[in-house]
MIMARBA-879040 format. One line per 2 residues: number of its first residue (from 1); their letters; for each residue y, x, z of N, C-alpha, C, O. Coordinates in nm, 3 decimals. Layout:
NUM) a) Y/X/Z/Y/X/Z/Y/X/Z/Y/X/Z ~ ...
END
This chain:
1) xx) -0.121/0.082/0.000/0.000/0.000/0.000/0.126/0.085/0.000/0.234/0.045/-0.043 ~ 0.106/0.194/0.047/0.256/0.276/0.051/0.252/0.314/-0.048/0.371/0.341/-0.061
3) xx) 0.180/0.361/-0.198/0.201/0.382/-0.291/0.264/0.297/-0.358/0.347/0.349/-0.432 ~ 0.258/0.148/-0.364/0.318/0.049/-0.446/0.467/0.039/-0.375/0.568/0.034/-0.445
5) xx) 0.476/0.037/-0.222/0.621/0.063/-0.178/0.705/0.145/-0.205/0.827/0.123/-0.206 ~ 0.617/0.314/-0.245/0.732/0.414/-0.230/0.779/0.374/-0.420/0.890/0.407/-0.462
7) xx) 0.659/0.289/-0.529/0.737/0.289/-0.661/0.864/0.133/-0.649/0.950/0.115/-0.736 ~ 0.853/0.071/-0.568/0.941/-0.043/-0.574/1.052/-0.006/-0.511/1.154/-0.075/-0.523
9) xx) 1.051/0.106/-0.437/1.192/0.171/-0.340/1.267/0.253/-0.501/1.381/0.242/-0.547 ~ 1.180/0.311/-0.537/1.240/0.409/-0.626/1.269/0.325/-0.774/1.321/0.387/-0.866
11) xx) 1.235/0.191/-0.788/1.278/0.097/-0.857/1.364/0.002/-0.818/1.379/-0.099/-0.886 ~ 1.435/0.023/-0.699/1.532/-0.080/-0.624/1.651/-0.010/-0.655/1.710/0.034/-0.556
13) xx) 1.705/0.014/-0.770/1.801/0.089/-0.843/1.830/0.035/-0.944/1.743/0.022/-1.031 ~ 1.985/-0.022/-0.969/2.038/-0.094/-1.095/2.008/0.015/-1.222/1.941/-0.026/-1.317
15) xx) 2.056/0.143/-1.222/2.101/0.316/-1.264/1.957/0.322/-1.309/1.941/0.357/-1.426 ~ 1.849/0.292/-1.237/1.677/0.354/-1.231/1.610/0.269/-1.346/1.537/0.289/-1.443
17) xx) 1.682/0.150/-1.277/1.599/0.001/-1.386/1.650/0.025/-1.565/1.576/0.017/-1.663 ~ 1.756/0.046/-1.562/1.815/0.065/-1.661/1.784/0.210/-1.794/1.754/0.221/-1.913
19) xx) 1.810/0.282/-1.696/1.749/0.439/-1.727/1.572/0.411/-1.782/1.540/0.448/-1.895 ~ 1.497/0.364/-1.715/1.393/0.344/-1.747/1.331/0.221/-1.861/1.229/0.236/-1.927
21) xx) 1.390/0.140/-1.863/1.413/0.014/-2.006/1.464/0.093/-2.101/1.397/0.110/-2.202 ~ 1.563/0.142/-2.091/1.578/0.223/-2.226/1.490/0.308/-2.285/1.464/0.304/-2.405
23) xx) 1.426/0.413/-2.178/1.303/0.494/-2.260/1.224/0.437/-2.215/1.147/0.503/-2.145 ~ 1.196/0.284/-2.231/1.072/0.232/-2.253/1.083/0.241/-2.381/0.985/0.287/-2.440
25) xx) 1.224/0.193/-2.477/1.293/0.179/-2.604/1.218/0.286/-2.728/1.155/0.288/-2.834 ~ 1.316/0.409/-2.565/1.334/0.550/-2.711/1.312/0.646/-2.644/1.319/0.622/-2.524
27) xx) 1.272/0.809/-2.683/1.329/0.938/-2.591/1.433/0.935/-2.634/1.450/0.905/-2.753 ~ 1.558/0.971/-2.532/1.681/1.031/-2.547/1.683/1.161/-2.386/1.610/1.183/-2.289
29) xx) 1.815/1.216/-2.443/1.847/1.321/-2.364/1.893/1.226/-2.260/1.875/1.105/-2.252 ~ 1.968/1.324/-2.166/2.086/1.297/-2.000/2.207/1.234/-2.073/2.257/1.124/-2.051
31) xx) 2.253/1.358/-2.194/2.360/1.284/-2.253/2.395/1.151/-2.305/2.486/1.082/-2.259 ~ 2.295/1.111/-2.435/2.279/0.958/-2.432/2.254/0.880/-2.370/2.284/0.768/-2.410
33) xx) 2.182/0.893/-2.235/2.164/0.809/-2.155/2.304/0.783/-2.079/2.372/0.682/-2.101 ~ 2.338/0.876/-1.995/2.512/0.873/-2.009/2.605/0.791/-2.045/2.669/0.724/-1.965
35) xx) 2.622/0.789/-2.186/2.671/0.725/-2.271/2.650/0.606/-2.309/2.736/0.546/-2.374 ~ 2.507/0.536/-2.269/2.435/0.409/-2.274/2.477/0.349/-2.165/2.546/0.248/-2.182
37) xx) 2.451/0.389/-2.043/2.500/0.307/-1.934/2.614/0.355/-1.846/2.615/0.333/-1.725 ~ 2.729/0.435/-1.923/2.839/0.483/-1.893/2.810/0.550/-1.727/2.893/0.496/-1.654
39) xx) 2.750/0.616/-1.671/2.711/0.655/-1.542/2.775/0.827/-1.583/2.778/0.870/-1.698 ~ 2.803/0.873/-1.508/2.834/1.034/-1.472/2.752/1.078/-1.512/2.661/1.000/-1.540
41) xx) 2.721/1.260/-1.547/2.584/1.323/-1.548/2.538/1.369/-1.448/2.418/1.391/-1.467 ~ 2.590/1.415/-1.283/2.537/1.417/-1.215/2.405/1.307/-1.172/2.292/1.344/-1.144
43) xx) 2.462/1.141/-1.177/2.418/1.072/-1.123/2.278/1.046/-1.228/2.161/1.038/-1.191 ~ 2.329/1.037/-1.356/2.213/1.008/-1.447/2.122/1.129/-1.405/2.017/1.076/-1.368
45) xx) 2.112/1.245/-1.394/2.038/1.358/-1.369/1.978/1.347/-1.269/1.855/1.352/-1.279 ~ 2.030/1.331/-1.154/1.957/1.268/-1.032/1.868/1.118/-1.063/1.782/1.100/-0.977
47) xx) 1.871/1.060/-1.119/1.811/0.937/-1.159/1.705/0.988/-1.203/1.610/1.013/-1.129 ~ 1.704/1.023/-1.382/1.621/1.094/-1.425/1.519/1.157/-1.365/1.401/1.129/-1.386
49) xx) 1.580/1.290/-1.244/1.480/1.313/-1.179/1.374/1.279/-1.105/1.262/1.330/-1.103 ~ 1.444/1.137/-1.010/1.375/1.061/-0.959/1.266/1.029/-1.004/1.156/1.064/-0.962
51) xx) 1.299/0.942/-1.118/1.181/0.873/-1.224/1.085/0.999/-1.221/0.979/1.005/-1.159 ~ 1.137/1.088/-1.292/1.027/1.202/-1.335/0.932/1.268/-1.255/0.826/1.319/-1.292
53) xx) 0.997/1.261/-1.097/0.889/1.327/-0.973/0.822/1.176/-0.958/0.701/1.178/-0.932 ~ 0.884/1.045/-0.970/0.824/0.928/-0.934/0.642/0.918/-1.032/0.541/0.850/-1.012
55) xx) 0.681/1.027/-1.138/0.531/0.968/-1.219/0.570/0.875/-1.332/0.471/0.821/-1.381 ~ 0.691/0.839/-1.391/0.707/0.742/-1.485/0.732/0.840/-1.624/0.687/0.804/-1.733
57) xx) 0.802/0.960/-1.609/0.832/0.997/-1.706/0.798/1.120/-1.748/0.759/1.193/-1.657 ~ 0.801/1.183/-1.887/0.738/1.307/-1.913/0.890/1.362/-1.962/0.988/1.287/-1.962
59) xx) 0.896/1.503/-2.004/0.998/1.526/-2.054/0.981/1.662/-2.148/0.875/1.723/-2.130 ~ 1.081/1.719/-2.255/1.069/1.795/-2.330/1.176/1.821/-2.405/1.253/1.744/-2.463
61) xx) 1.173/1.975/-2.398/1.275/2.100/-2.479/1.306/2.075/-2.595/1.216/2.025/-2.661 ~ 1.423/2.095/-2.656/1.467/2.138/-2.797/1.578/2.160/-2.725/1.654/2.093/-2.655
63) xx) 1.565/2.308/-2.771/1.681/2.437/-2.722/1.757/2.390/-2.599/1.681/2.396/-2.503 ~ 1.857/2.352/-2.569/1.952/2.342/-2.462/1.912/2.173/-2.334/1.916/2.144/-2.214
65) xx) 1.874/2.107/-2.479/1.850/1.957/-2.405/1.716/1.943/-2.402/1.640/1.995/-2.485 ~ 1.668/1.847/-2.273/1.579/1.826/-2.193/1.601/1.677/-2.279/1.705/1.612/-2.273
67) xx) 1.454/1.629/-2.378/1.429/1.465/-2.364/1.336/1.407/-2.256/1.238/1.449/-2.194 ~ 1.382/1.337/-2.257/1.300/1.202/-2.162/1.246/1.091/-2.238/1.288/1.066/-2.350
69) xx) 1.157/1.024/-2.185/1.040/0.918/-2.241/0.933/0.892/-2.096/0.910/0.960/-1.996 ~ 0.878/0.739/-2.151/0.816/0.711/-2.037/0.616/0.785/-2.071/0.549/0.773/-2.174
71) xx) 0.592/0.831/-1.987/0.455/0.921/-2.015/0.338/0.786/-2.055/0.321/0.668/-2.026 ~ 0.277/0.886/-2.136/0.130/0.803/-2.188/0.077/0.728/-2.166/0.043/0.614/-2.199
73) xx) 0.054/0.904/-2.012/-0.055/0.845/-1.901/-0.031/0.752/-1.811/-0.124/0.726/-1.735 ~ 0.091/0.681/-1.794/0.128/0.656/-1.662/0.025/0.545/-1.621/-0.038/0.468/-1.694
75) xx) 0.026/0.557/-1.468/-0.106/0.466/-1.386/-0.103/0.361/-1.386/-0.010/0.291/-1.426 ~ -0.197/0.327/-1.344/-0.195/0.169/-1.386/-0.112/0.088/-1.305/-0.067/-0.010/-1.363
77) xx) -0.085/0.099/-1.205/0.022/0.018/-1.113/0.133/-0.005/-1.203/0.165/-0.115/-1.246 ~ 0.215/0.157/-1.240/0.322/0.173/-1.294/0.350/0.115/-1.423/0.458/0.074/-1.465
79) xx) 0.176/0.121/-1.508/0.236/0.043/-1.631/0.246/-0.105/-1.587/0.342/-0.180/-1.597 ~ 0.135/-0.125/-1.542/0.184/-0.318/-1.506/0.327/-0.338/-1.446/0.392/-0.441/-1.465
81) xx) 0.366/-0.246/-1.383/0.509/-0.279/-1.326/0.614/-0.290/-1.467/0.711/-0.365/-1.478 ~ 0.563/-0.188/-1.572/0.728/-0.142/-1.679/0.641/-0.304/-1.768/0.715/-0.347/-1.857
83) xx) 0.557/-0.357/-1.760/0.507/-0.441/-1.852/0.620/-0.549/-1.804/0.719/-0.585/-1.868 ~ 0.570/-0.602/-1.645/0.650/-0.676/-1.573/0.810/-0.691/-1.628/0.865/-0.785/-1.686
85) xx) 0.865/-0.553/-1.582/0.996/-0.530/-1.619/1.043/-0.554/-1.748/1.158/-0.596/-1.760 ~ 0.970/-0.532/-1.851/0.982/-0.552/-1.956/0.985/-0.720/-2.002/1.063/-0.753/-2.091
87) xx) 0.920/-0.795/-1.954/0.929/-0.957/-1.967/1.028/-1.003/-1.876/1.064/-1.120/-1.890 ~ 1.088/-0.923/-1.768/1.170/-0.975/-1.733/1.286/-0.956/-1.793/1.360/-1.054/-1.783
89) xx) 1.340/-0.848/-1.863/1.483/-0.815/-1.916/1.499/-0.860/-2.067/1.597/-0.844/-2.140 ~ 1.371/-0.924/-2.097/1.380/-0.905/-2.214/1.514/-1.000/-2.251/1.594/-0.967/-2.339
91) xx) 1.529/-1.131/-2.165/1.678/-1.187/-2.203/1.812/-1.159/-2.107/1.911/-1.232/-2.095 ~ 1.785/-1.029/-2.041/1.887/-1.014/-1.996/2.008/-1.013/-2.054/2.010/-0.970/-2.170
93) xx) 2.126/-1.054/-2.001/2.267/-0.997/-2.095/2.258/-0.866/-2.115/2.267/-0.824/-2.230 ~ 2.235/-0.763/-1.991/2.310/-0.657/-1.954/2.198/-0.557/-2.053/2.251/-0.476/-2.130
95) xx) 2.072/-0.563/-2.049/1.998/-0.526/-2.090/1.981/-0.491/-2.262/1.948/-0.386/-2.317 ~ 2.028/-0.656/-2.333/2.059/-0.624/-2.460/2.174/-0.576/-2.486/2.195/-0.515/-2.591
97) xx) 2.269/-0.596/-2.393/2.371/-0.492/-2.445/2.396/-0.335/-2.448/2.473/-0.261/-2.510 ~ 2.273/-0.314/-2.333/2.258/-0.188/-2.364/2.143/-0.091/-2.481/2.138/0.029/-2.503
99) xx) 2.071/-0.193/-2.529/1.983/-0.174/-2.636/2.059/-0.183/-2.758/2.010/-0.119/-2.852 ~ 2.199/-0.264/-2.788/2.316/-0.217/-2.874/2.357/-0.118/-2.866/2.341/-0.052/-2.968
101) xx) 2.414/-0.062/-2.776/2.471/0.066/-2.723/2.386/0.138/-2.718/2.430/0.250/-2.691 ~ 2.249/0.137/-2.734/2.149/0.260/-2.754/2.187/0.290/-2.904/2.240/0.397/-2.933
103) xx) 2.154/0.175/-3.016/2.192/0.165/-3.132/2.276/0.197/-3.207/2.270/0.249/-3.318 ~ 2.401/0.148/-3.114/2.510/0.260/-3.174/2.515/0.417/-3.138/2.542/0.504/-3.221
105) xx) 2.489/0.438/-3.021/2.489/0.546/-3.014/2.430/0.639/-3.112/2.485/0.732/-3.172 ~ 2.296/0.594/-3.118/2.221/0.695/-3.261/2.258/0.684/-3.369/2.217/0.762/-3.456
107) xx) 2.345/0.588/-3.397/2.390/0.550/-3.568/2.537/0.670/-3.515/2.551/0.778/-3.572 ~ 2.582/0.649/-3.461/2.736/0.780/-3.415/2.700/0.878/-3.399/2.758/0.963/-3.467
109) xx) 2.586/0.929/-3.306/2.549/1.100/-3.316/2.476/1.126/-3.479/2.527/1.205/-3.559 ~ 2.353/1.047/-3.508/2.359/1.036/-3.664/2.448/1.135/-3.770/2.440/1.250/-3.811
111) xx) 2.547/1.004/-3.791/2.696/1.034/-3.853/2.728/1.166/-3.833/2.733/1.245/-3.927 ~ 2.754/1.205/-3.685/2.853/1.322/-3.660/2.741/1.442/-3.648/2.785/1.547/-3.601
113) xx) 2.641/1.441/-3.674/2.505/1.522/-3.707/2.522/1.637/-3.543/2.547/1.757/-3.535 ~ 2.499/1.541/-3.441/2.496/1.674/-3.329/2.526/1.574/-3.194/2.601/1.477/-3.186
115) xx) 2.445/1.632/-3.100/2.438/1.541/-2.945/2.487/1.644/-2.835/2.411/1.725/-2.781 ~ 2.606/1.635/-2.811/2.652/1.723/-2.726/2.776/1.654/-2.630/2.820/1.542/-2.658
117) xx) 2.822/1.725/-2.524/2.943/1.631/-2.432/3.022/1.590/-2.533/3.036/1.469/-2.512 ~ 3.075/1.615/-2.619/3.211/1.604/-2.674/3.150/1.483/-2.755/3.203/1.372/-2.755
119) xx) 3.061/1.507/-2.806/3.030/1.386/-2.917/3.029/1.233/-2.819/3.090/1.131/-2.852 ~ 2.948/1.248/-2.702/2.957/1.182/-2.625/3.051/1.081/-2.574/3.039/0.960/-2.557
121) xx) 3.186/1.194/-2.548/3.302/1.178/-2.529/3.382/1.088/-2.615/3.454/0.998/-2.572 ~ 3.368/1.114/-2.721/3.381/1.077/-2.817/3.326/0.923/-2.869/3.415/0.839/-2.888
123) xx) 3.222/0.893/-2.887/3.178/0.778/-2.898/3.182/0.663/-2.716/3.141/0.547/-2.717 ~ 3.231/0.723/-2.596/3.233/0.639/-2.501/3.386/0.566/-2.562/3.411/0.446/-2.554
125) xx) 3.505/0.704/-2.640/3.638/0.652/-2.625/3.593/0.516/-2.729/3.612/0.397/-2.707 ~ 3.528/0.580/-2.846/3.556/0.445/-2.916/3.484/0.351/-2.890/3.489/0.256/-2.968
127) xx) 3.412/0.344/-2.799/3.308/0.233/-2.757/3.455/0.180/-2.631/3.505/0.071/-2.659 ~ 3.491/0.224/-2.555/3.559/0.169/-2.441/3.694/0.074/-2.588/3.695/-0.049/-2.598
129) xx) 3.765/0.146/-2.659/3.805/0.109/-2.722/3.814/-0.065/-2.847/3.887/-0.149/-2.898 ~ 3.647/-0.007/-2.826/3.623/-0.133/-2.959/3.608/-0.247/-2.821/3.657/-0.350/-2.868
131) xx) 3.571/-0.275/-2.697/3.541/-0.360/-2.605/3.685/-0.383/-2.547/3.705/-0.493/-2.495 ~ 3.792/-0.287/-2.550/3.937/-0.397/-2.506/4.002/-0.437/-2.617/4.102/-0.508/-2.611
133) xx) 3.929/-0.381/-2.770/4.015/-0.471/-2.856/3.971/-0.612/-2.852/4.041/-0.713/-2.860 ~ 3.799/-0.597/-2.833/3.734/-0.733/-2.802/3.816/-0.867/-2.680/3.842/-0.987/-2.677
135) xx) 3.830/-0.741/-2.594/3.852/-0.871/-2.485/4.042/-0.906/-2.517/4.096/-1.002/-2.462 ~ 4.094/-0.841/-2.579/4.230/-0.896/-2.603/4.277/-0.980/-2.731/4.389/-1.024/-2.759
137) x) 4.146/-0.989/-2.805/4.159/-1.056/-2.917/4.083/-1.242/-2.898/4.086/-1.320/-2.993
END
């Protein structure tokens, strides 16, 4: 029983739930994830980690950046839980809007052929941008 407690503690996280629905999605780096659910990189990094000592996630090199993805193997508790999670968000608001914002994001790093802070930077301005032209129009 403390095994199923210590994964529902380490899933009692808006940052965790989120982080982890997405690479149910896709692998992405710290950076896109970042940029998906607008969070700091400290905090996403600490998240990340969590997940990753938690047993949910595997991860892997290309040169500077570390991807993330949810592992193969993961146990059986854990997959019935992301199955769970997964029927539950599937109509979330917050959820599809961040599966847009995954979308754009890869269609913008795409384009600008490179995933780095600045690009980042870059696509949050025009993302913060295109959402107050939204709400003032």
């Amino acid at each position: 029983m403390k095994n199923i407690a210590d994964i529902f503690k380490l899933l009692s996280d808006e940052h965790r739930l989120r982080i982890l629905m997405l690479l149910n999605n896709k692998e992405l780096n710290v950076c896109q994830v970042m940029g998906i659910i607008g969070s700091s990189q400290s905090l996403t990094s600490r998240n990340i980690s969590l997940l990753y000592r938690g047993g949910f996630l595997d991860e892997r090199r290309a040169g500077k950046h570390r991807f993330y993805r949810i592992r193969k193997d993961v146990s059986g508790e854990k997959k019935a839980i992301l199955v769970l999670l997964q029927t539950m968000v599937k109509s979330n608001t917050g959820h599809k809007e961040d599966l847009l914002t995954l979308k754009e994001c890869t269609v913008f790093q795409k384009k600008m052929g490179k995933c780095d802070m600045k690009t980042l930077q870059e696509f949050m301005r025009i993302k913060k941008r295109k959402l107050s032209e939204r709400l003032n129009a």
